[in-house]
C-alpha positions as CSV (number, residue, x, y, z in Angstrom):
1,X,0.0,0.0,0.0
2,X,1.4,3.6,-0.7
3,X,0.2,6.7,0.9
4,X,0.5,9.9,-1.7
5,X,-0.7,13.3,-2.2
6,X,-3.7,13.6,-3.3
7,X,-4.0,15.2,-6.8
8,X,-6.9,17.2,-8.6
9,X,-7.6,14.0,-10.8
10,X,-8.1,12.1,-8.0
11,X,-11.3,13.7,-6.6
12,X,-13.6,12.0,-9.0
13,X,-12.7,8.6,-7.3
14,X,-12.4,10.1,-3.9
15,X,-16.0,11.4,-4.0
16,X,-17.6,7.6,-5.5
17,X,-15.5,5.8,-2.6
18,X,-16.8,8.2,-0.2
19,X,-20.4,7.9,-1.4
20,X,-19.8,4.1,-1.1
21,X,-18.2,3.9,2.5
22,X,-20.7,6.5,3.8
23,X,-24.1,4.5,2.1
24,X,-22.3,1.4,3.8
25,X,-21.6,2.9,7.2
26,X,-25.7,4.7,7.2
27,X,-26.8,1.3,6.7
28,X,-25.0,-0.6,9.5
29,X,-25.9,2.5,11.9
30,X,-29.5,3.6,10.9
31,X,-28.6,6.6,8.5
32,X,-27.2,10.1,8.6
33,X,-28.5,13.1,10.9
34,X,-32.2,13.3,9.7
35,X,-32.5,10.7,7.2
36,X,-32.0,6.9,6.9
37,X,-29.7,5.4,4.2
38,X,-29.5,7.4,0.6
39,X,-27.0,8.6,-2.1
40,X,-25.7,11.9,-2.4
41,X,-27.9,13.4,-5.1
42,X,-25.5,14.6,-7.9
43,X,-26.0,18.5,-6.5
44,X,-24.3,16.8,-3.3
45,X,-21.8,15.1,-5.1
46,X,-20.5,18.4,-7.2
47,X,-20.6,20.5,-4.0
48,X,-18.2,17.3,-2.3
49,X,-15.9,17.7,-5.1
50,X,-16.0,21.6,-4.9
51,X,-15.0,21.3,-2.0
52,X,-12.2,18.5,-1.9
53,X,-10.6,20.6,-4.5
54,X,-10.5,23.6,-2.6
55,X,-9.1,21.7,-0.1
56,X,-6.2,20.5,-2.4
57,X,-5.4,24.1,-3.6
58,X,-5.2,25.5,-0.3
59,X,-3.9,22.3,2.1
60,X,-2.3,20.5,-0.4
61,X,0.1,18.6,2.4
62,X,-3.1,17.7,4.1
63,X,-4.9,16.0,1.6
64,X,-3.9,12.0,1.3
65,X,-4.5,8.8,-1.2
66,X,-3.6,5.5,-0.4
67,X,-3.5,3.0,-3.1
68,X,-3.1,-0.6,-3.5
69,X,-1.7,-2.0,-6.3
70,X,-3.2,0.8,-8.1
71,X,-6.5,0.9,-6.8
72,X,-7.4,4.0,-4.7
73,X,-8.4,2.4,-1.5
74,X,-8.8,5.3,0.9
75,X,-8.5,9.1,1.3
76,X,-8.4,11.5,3.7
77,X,-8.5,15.3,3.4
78,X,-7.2,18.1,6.0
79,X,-6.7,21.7,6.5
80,X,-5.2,24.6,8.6
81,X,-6.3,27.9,9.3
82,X,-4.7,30.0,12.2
83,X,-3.6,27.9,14.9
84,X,-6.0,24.9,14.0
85,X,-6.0,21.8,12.3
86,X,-9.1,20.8,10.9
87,X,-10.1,16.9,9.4
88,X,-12.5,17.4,6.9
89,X,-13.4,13.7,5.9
90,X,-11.6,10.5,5.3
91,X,-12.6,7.1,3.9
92,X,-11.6,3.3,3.7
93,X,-13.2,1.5,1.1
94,X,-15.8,-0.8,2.2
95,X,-14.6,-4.2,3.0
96,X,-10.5,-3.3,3.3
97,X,-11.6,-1.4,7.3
98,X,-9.8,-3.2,9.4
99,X,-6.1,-3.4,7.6
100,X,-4.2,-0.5,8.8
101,X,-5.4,2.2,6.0
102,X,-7.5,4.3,8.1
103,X,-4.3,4.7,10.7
104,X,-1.8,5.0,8.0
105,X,-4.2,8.1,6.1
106,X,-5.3,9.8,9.3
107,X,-1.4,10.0,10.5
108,X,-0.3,11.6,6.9
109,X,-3.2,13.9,7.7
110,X,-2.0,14.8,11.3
111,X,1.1,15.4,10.2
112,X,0.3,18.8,8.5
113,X,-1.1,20.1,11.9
114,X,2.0,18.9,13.6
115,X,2.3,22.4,14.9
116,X,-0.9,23.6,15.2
117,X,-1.5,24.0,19.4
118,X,-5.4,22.9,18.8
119,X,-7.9,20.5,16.2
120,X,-11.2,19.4,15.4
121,X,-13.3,17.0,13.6
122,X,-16.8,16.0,13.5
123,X,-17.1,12.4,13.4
124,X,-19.8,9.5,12.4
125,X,-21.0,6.8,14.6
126,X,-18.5,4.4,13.2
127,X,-16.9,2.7,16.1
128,X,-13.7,1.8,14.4
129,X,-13.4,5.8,13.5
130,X,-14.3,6.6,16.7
131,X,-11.8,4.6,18.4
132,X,-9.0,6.0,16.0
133,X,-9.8,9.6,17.4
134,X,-10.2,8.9,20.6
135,X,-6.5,7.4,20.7
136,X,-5.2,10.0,19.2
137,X,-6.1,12.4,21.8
138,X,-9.2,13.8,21.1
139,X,-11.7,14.6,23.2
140,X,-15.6,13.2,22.1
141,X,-18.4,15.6,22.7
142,X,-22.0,13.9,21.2
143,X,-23.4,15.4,18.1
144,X,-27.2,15.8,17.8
145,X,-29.3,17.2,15.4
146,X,-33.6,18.5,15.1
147,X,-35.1,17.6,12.2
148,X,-38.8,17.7,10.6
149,X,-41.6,20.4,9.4
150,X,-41.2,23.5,10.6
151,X,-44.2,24.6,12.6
152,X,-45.1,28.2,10.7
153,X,-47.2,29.6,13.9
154,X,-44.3,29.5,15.8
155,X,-42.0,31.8,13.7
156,X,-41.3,34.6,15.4
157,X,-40.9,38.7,13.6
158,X,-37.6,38.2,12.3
159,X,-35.8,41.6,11.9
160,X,-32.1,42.9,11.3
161,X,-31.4,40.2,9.1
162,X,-30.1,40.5,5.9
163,X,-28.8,39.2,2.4
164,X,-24.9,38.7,3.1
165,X,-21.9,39.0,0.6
166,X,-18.2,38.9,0.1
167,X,-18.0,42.2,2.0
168,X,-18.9,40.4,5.3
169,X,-15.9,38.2,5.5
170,X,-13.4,40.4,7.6
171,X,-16.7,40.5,10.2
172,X,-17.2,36.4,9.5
173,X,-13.4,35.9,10.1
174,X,-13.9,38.2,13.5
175,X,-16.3,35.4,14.7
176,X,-15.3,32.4,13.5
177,X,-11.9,33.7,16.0
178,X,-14.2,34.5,19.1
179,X,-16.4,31.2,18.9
180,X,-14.2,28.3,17.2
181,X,-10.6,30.1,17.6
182,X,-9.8,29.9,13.8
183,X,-11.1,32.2,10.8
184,X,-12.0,30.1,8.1
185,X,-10.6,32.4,5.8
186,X,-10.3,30.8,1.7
187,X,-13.1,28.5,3.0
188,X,-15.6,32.0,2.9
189,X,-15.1,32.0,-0.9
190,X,-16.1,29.0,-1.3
191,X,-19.2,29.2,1.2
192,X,-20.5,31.8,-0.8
193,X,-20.4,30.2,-4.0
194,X,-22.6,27.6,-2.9
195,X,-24.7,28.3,-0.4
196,X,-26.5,31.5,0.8
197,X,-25.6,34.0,3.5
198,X,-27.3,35.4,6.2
199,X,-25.9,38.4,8.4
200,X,-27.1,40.1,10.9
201,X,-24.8,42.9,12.8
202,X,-26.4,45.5,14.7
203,X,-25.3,47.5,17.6
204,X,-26.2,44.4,20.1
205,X,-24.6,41.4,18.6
206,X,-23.3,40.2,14.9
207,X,-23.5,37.0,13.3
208,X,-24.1,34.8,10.5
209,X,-25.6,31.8,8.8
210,X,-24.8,29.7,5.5
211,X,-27.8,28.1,4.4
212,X,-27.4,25.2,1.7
213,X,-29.1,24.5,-1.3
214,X,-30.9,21.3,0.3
215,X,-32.5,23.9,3.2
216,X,-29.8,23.0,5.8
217,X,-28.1,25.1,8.3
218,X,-24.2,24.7,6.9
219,X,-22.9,26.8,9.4
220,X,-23.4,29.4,11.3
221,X,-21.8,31.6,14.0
222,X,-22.5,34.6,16.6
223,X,-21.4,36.8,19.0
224,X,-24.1,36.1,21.6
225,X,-27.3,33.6,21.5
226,X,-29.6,35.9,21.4
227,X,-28.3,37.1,17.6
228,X,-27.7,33.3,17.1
229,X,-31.2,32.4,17.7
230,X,-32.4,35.2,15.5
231,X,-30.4,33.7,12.4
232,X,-31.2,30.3,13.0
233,X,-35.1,31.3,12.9
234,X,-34.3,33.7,10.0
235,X,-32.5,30.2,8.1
236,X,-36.2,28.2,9.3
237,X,-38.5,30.6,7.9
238,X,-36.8,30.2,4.7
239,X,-37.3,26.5,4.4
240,X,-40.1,24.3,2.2
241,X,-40.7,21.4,3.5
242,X,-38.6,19.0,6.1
243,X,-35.1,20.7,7.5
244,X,-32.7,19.5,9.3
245,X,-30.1,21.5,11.6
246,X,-27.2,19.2,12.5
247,X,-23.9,19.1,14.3
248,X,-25.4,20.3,17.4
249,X,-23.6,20.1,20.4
250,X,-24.6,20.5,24.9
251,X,-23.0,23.6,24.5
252,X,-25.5,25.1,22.0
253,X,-28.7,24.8,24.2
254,X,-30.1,28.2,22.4
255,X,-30.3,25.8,19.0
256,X,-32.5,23.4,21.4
257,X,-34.7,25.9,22.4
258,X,-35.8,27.4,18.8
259,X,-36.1,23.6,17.9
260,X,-38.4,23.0,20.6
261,X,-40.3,25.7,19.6
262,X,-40.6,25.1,15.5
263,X,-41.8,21.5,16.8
264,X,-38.6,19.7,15.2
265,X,-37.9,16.2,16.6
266,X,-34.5,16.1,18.2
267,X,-32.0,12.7,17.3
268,X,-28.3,12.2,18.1
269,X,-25.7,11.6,15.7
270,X,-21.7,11.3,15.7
271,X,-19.1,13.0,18.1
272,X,-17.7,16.8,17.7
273,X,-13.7,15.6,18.2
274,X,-11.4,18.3,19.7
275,X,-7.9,18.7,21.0
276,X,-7.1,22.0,22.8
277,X,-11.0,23.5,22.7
278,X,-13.8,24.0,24.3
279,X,-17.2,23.1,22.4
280,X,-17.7,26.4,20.2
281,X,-20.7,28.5,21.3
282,X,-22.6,29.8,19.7
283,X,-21.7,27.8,16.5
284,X,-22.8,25.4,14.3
285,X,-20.1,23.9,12.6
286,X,-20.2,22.2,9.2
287,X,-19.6,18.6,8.9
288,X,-16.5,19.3,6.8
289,X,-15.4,22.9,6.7
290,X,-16.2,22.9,10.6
């Protein structure tokens, strides 16, 4: 087995082995936050790839293959921004778990934060995963996530929010600081070209929310939970049909409460995996972009 950079060229494969491992693991462990096993529609699948190459541009020492005899057999993809290395996903293809890949991709992916002083990852409920992070020294905080219709009655007069744009990054990259300790700086670009913003910065509080095109809260982040709750209701109001809000963690009781409220059904799903950090609140963190 080698272990090699990944390359632009290899994304194609990366994203059908990932669609594999993922459909394999949602159907051993009952499905992903909000829905039971399914594909990634091909909208998912071109925002994946997006993604993983902006993730090679910017981190290329962080983004892995490893191949046997040819075959790509796993990959793993990682980043840094400020002081913080960030795993954004990684996959075994199914049936090879087990043989020392996983351990041999997520050390090449460590490796570029060797001098960060904190990290994060959101994990599944793979127990194999799970073990893997949890030896290598991160801490496990459960992940839960509301999900359902959004009850319209309850929708409260939503003001001070508004359309954002690329002019808001400097005050995005102020918050991401204060809540998850790391701007997400290049990531913004690419935020924006796929999913919609949401600002709101008034006198009392700033924040903002990424809405994507399925209806889901990506990510969002604020100064104080009052402002947070206001975007997240702003991001429901929006919706058609069933949402879902992931990633939510203990610390984020104010995303709780407004799910209460709109009548969503609460589940649990994965672990929030840090080294060096509290929780981030209030903050929603995306799956892969954190």
């Amino acid at each position: 087995m080698e272990i090699r950079p990944m390359r632009r060229d290899d994304v194609a494969t990366a994203e059908s082995l990932s669609d594999d491992a993922f459909f394999e693991l949602t159907q051993r462990t009952g499905g992903r936050a909000g829905a039971g096993p399914q594909r990634r529609t091909t909208e998912h699948s071109d925002e994946w790839a997006r993604r993983t190459e902006h993730l090679v541009r910017t981190d290329p020492g962080g983004c892995w293959i490893a191949e046997d005899d040819g075959r790509v057999v796993g990959f793993a993809t990682s980043f840094v921004r400020d002081t913080t290395w960030f795993l954004a996903t990684y996959a075994v293809r199914p049936g090879l778990q087990g043989r020392g890949v996983g351990t041999a991709l997520l050390a090449a992916a460590m490796h570029h934060g060797r001098g960060c002083l904190h990290a994060m990852l959101s994990a599944s409920d793979d127990p194999r995963a799970v073990r893997r992070y949890k030896l290598a020294g991160f801490d496990l905080h459960p992940q839960m996530h509301l999900s359902g219709t959004v009850d319209r009655t309850a929708i409260p007069l939503i003001e001070k929010v508004r359309d954002g744009t690329a002019a808001d990054i400097d005050l995005m990259n102020s918050l991401d600081r204060a809540t998850r300790g790391a701007a997400h700086g290049p990531d913004h670009e690419l935020m924006l070209s796929v999913w919609r913003l949401l600002v709101s910065d008034t006198t009392t509080g700033s924040g903002y929310v990424y809405v994507d095109a399925r209806g889901r809260v990506a990510l969002l982040a604020a100064g104080n939970r009052r402002t947070a709750a206001r975007l997240l209701w702003a991001a429901l109001a929006d919706s058609s049909g069933p949402v879902v809000v992931p990633h939510l963690t203990a610390a984020n009781q104010w995303a709780l409460d407004v799910g209460v409220e709109a009548r969503l059904e609460l589940g649990q799903a994965g672990y929030l995996g840090l080294r060096g950090l509290q929780p981030p609140a209030p903050y929603i963190h995306h799956g892969a972009l954190l």
